[in-house]
VMD Tcl script that builds the backbone (N, CA, C; Angstrom):
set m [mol new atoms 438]
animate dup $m
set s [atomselect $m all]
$s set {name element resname resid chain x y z} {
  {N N UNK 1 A -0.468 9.198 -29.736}
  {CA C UNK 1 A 0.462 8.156 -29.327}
  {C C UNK 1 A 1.690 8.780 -28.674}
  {N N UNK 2 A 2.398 8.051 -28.036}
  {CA C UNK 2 A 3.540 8.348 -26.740}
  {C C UNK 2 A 4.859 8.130 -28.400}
  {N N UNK 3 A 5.479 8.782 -27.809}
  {CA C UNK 3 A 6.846 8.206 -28.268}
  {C C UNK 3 A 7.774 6.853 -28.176}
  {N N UNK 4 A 6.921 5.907 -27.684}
  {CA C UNK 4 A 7.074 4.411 -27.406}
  {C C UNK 4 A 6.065 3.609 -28.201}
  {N N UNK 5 A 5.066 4.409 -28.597}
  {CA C UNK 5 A 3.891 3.781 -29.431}
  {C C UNK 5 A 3.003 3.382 -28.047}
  {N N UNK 6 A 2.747 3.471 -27.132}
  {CA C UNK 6 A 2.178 3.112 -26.308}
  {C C UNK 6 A 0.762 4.354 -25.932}
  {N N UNK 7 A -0.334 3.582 -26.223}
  {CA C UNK 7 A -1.473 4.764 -25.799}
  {C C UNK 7 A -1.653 5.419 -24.872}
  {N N UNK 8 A -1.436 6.386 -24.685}
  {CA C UNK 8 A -2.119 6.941 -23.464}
  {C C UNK 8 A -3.260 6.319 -22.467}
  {N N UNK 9 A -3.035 6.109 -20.969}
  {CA C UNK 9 A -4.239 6.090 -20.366}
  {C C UNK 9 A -5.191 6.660 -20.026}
  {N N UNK 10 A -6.226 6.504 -20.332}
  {CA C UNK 10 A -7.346 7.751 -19.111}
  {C C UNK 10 A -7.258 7.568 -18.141}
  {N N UNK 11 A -7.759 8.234 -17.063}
  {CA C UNK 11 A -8.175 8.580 -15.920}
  {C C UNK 11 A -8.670 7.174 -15.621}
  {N N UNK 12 A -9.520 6.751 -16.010}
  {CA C UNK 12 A -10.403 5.493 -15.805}
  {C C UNK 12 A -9.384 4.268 -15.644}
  {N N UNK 13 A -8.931 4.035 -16.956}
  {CA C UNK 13 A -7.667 3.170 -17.197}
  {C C UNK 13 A -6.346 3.102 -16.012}
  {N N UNK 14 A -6.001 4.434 -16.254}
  {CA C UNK 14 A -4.774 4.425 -14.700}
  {C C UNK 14 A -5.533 3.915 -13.338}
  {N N UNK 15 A -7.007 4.069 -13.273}
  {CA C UNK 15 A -7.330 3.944 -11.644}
  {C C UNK 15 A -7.824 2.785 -11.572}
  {N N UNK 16 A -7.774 1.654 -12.784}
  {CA C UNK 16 A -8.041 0.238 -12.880}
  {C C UNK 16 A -6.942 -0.179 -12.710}
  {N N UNK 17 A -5.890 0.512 -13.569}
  {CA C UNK 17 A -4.483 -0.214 -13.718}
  {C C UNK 17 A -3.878 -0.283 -12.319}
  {N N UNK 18 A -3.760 0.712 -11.585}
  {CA C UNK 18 A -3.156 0.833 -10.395}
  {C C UNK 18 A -3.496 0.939 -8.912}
  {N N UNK 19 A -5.323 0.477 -9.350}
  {CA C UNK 19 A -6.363 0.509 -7.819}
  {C C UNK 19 A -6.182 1.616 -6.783}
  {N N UNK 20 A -5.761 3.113 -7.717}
  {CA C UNK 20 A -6.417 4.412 -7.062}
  {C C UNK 20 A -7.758 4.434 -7.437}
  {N N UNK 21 A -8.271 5.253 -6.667}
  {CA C UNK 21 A -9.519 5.816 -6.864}
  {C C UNK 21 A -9.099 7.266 -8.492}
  {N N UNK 22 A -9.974 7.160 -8.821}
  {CA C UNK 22 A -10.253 8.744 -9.676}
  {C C UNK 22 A -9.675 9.855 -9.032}
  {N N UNK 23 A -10.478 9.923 -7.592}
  {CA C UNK 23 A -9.928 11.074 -6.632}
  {C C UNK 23 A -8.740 10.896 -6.469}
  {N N UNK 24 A -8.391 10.236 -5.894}
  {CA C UNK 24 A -6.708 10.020 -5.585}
  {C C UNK 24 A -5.976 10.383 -6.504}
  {N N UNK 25 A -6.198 10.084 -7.861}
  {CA C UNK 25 A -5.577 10.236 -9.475}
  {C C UNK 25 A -5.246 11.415 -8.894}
  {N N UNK 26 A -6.312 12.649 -8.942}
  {CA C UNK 26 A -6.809 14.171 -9.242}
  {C C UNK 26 A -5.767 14.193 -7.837}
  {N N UNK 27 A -5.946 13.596 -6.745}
  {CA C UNK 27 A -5.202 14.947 -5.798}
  {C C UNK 27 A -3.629 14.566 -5.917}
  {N N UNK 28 A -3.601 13.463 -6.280}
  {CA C UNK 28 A -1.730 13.133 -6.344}
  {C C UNK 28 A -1.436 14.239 -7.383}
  {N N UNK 29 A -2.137 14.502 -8.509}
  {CA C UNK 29 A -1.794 15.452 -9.473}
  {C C UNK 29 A -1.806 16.835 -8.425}
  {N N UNK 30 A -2.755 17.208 -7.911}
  {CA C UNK 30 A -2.604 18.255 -7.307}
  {C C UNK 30 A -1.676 18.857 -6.361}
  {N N UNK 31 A -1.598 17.952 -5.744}
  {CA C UNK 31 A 0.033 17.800 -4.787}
  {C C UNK 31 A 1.238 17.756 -5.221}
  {N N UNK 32 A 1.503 17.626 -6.490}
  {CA C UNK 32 A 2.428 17.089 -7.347}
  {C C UNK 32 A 3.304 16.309 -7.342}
  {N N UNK 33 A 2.576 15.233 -6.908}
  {CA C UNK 33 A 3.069 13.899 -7.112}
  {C C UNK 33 A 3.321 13.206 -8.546}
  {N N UNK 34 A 2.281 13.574 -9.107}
  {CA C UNK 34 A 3.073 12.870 -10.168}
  {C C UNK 34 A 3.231 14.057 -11.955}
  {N N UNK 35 A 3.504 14.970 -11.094}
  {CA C UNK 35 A 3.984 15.717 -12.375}
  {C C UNK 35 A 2.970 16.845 -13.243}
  {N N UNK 36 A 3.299 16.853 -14.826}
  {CA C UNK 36 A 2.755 17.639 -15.293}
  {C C UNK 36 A 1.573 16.030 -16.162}
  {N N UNK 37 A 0.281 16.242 -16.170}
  {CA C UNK 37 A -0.492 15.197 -16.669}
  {C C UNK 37 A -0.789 15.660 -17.841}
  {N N UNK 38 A -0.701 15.079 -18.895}
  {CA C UNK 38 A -1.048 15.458 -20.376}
  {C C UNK 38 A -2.764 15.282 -20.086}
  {N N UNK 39 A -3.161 16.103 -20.975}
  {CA C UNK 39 A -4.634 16.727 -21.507}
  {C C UNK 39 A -4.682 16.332 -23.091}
  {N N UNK 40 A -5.597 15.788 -23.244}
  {CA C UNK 40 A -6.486 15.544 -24.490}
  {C C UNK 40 A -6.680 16.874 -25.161}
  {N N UNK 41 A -6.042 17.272 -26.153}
  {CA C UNK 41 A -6.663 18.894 -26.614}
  {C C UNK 41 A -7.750 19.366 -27.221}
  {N N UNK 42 A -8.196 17.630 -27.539}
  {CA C UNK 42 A -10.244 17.973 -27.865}
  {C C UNK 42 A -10.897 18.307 -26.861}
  {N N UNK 43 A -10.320 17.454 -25.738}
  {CA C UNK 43 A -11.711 17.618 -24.634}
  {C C UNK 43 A -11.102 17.559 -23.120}
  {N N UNK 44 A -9.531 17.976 -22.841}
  {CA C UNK 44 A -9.344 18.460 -21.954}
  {C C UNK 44 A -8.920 17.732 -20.577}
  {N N UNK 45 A -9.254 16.090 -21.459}
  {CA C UNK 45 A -9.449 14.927 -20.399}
  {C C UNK 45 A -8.267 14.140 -20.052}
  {N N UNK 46 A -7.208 13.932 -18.935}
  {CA C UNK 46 A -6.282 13.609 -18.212}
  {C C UNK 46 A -6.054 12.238 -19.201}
  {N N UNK 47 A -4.366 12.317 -19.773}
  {CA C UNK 47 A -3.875 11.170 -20.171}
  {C C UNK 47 A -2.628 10.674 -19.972}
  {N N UNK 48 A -2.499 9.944 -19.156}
  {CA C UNK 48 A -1.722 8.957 -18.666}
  {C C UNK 48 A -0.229 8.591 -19.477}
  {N N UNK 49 A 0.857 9.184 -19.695}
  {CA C UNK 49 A 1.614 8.478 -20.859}
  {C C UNK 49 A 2.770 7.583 -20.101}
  {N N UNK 50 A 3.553 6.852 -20.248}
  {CA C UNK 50 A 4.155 6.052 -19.397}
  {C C UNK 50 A 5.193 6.115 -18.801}
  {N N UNK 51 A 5.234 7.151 -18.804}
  {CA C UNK 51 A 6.101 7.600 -17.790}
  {C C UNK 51 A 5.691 8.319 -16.691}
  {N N UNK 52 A 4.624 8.637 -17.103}
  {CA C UNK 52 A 3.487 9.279 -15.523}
  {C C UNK 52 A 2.647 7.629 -15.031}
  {N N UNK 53 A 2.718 6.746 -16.075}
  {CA C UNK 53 A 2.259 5.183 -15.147}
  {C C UNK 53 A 2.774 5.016 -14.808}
  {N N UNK 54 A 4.500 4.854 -14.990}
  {CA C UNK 54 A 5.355 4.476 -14.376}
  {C C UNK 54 A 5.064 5.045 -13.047}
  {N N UNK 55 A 5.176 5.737 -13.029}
  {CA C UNK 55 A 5.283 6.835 -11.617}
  {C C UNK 55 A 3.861 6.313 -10.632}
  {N N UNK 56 A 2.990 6.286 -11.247}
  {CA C UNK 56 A 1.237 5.834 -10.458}
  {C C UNK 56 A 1.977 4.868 -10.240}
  {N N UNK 57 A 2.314 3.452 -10.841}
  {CA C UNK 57 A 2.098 2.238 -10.176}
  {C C UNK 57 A 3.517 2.258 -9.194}
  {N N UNK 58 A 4.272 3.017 -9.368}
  {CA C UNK 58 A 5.466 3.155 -8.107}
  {C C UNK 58 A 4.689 3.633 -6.802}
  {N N UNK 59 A 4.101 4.196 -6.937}
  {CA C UNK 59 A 3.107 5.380 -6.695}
  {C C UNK 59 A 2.213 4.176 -5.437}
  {N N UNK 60 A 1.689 3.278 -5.574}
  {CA C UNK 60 A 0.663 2.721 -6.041}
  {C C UNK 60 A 1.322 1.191 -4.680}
  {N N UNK 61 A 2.442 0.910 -5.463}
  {CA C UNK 61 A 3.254 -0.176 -4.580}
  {C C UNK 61 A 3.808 0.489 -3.023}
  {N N UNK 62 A 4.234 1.677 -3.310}
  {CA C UNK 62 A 4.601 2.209 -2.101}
  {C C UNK 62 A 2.965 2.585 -0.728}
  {N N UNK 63 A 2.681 3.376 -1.683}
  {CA C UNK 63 A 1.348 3.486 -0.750}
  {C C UNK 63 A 0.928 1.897 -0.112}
  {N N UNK 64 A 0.419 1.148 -0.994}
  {CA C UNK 64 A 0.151 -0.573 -0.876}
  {C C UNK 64 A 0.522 -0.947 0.487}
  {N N UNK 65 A 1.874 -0.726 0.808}
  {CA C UNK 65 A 3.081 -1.108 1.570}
  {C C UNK 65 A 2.893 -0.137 3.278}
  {N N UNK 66 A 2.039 0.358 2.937}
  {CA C UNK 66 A 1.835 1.295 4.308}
  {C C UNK 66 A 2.506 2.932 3.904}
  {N N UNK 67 A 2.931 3.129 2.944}
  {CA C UNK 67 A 3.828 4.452 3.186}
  {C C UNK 67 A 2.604 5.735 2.920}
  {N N UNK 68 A 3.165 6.514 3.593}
  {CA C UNK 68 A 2.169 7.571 3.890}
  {C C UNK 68 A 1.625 8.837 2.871}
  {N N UNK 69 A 1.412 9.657 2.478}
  {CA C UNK 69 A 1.271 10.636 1.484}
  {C C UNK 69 A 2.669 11.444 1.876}
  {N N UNK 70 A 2.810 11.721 3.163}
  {CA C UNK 70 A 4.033 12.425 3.028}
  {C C UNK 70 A 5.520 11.642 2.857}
  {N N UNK 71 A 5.334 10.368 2.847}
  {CA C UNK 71 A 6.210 9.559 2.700}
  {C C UNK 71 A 6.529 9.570 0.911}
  {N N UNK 72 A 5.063 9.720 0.529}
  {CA C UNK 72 A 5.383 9.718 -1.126}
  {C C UNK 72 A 5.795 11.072 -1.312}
  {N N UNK 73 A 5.195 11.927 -0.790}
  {CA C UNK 73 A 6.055 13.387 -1.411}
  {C C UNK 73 A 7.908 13.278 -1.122}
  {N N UNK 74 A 8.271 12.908 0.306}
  {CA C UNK 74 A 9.746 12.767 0.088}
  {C C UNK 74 A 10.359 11.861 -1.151}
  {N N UNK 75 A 9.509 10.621 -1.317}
  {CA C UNK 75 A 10.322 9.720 -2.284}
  {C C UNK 75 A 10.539 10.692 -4.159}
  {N N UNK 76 A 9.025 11.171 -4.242}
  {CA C UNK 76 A 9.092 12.298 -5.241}
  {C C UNK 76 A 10.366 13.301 -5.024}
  {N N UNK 77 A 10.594 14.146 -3.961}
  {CA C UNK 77 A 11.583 14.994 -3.920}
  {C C UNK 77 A 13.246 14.445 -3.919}
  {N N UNK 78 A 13.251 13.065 -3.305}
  {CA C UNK 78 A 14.348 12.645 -3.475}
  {C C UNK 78 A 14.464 11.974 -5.249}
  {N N UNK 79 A 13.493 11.697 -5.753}
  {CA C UNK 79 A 13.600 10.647 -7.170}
  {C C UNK 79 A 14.447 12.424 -7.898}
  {N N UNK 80 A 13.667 13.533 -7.989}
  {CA C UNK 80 A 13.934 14.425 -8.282}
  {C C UNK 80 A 15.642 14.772 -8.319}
  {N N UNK 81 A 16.249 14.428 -7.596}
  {CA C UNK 81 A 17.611 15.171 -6.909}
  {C C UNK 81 A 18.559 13.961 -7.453}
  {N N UNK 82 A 17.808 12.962 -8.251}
  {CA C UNK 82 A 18.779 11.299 -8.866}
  {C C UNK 82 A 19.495 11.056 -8.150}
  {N N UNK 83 A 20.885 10.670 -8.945}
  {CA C UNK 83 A 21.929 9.799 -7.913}
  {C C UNK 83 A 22.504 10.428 -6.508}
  {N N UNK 84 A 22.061 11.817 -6.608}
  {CA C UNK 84 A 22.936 12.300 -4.922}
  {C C UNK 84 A 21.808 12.107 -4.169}
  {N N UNK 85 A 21.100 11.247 -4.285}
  {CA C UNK 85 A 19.718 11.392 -3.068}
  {C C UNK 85 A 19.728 9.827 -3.085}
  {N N UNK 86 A 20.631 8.737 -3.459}
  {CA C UNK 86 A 20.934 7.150 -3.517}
  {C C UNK 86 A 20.485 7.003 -1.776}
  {N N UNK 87 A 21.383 7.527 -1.026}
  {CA C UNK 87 A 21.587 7.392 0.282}
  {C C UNK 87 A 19.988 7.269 1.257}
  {N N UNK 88 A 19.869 8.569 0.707}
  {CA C UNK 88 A 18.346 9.143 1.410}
  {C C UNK 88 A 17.220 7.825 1.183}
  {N N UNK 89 A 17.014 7.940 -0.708}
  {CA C UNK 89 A 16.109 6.524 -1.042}
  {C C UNK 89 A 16.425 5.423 -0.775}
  {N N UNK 90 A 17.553 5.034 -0.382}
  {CA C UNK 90 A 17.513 3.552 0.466}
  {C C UNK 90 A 17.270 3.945 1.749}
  {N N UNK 91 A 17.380 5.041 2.533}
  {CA C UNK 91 A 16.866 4.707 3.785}
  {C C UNK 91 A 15.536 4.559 4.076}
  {N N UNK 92 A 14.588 5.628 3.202}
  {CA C UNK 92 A 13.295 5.937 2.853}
  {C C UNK 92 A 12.532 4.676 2.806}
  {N N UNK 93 A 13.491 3.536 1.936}
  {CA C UNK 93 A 13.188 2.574 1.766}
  {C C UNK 93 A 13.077 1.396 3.308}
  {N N UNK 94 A 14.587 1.480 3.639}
  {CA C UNK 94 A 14.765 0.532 4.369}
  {C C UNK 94 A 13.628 0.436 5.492}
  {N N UNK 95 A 13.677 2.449 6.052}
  {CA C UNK 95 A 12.443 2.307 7.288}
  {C C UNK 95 A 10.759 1.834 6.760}
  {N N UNK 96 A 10.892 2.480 5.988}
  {CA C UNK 96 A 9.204 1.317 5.297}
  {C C UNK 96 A 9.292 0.439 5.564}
  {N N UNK 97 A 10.354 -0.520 4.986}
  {CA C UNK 97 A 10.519 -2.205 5.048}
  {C C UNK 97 A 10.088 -2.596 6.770}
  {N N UNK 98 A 11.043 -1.672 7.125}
  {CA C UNK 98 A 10.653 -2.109 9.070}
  {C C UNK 98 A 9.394 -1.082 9.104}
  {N N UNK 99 A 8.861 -0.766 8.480}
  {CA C UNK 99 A 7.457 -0.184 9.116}
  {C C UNK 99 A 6.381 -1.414 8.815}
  {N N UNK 100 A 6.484 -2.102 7.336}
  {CA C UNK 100 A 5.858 -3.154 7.310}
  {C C UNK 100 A 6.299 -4.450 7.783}
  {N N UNK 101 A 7.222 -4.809 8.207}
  {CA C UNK 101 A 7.535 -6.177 9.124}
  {C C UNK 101 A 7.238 -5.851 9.917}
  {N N UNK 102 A 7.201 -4.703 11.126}
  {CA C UNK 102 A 6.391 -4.657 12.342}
  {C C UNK 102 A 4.645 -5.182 12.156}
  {N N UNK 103 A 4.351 -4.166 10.907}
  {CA C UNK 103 A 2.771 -4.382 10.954}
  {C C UNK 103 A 2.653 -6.058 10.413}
  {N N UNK 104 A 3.479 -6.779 9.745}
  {CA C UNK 104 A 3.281 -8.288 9.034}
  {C C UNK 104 A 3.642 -8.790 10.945}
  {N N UNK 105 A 4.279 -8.348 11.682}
  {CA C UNK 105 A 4.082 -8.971 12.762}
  {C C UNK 105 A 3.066 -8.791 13.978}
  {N N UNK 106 A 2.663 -7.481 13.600}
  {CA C UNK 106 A 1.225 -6.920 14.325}
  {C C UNK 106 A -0.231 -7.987 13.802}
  {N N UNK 107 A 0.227 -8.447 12.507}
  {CA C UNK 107 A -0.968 -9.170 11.726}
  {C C UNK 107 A -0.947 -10.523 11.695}
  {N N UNK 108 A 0.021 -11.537 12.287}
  {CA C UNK 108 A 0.823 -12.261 12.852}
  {C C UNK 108 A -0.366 -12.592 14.246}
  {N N UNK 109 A -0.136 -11.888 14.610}
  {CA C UNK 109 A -0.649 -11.952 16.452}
  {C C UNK 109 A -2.250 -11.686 16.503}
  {N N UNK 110 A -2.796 -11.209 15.601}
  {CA C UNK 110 A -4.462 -11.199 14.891}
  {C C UNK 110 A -4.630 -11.999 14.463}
  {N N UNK 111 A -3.914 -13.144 13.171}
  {CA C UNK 111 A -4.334 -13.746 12.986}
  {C C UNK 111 A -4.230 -15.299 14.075}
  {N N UNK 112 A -3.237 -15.054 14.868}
  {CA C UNK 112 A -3.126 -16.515 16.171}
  {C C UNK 112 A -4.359 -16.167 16.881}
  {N N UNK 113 A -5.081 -15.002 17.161}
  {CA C UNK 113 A -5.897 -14.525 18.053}
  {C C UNK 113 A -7.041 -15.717 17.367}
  {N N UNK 114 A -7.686 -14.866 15.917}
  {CA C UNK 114 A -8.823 -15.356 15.483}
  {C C UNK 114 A -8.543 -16.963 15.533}
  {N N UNK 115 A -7.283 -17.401 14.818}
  {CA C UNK 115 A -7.128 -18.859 14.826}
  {C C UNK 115 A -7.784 -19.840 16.564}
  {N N UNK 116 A -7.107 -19.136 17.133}
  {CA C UNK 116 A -7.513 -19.606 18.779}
  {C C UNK 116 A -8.633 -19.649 19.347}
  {N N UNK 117 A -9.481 -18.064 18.704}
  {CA C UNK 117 A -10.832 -18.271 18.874}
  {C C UNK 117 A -11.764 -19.098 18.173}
  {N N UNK 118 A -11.066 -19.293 16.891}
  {CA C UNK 118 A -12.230 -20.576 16.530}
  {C C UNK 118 A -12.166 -22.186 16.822}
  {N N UNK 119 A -10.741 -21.939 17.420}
  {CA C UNK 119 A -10.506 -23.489 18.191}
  {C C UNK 119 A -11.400 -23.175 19.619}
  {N N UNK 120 A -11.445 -22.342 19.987}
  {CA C UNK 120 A -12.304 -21.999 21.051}
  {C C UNK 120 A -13.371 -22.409 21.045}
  {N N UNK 121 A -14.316 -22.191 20.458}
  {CA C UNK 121 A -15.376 -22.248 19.964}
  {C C UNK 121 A -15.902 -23.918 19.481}
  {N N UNK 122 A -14.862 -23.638 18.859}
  {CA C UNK 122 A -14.987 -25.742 18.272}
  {C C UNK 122 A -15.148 -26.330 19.264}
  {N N UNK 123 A -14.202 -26.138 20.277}
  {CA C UNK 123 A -14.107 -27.033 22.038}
  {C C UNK 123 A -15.133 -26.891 22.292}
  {N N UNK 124 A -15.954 -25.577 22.838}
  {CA C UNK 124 A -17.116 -25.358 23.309}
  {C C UNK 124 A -18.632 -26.191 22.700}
  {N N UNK 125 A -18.259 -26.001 21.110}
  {CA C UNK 125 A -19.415 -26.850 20.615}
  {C C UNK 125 A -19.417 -28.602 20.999}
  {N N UNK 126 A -18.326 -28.757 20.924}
  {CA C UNK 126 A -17.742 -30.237 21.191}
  {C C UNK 126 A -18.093 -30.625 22.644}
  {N N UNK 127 A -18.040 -29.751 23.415}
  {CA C UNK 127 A -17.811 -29.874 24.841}
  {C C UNK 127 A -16.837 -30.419 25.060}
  {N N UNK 128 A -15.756 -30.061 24.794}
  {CA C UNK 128 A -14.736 -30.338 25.340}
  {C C UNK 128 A -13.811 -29.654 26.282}
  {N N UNK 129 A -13.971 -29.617 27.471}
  {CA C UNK 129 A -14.154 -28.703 28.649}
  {C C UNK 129 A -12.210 -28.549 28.432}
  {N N UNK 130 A -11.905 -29.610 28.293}
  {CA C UNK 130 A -10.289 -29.949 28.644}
  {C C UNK 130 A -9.281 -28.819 27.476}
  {N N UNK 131 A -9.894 -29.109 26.581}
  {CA C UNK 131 A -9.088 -28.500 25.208}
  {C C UNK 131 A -9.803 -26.887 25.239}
  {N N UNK 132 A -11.131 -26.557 25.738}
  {CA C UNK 132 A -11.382 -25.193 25.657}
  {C C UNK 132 A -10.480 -24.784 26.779}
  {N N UNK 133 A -10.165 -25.015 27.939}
  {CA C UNK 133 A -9.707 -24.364 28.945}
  {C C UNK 133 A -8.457 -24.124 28.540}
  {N N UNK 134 A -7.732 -25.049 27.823}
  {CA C UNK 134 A -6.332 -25.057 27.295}
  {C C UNK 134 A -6.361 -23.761 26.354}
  {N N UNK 135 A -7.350 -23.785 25.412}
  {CA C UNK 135 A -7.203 -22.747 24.406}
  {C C UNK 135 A -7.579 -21.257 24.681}
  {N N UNK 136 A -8.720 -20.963 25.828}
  {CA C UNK 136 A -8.352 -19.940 26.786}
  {C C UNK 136 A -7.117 -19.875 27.133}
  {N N UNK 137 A -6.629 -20.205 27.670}
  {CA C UNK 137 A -5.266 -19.656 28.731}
  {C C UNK 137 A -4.066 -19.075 27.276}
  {N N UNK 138 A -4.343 -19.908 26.001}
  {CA C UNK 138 A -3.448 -19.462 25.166}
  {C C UNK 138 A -4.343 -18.212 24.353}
  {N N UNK 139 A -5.615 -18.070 24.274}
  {CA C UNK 139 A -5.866 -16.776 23.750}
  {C C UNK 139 A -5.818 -15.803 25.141}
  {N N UNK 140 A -5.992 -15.492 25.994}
  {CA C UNK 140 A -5.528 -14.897 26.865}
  {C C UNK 140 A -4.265 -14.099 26.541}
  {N N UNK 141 A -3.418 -15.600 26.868}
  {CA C UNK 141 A -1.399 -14.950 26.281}
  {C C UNK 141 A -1.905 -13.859 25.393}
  {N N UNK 142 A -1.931 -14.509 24.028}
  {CA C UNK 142 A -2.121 -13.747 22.651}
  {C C UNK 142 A -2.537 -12.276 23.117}
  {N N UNK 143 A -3.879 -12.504 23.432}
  {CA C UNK 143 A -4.232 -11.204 23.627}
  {C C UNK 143 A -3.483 -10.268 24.226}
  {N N UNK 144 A -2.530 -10.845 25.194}
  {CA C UNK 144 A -2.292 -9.377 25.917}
  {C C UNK 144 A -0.528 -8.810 24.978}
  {N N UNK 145 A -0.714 -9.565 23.593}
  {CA C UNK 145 A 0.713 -9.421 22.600}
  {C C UNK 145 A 0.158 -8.522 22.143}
  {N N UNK 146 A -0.994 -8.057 21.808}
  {CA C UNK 146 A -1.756 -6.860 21.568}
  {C C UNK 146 A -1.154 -5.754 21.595}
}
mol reanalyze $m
mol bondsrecalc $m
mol representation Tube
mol addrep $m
């Protein structure tokens, strides 16, 4: 038991809890992302205590979000350095934020695409020469927002 009373996770457990893979577990450890991983001293086997979950599911939200492996090693090196690295982790932060509102607006313009094409399509089955031609000229636009 943890010093919180809280069980340890396995390997298995953390990569349910936080939708890494196993592998991923093993190489974030290897990279040292997330620290020193406690070992089972019967059998050697990776356990999770919560303050290394803590860290996976931070871990876990950031990746989620688009951020990159080397994006997580800076946030690791800055978490490291605490309050004099405030500055750095909000920026770390802020440009993510605009890395994912670009892509929520890249995904934006995919989903008007598909929307258009299945009004497309509807016209066509319909024969409705008037409303398909209309909905061409607007997937056209779309497309070229690409």
């Amino acid at each position: 038991m943890t010093p919180t009373g809280a069980r340890p996770l396995t390997i298995h457990e953390m990569s349910r809890r936080s939708g890494f893979s196993e592998a991923t577990l093993r190489y974030y450890e290897r990279i040292g992302l997330l620290g020193a991983v406690e070992r089972d001293r019967a059998n050697g086997h990776r356990r999770y205590g919560p303050a290394t979950a803590d860290r996976v599911e931070a871990l876990a939200c950031l990746r989620s979000s688009g951020m990159t492996v080397e994006g997580l090693r800076r946030y690791v090196r800055l978490l490291a350095r605490g309050d004099e690295a405030a500055g750095d982790l909000r920026q770390l932060f802020a440009d993510q934020a605009g890395e994912l509102a670009a892509e929520i607006d890249r995904l934006r313009v995919r989903h008007e695409y598909l929307t258009l094409k299945a009004q497309l399509w509807d016209a066509r089955s319909r024969r409705d020469r008037e409303t398909e031609a209309d909905v061409v000229a607007r997937v056209e636009k779309t497309a070229r927002a690409f």
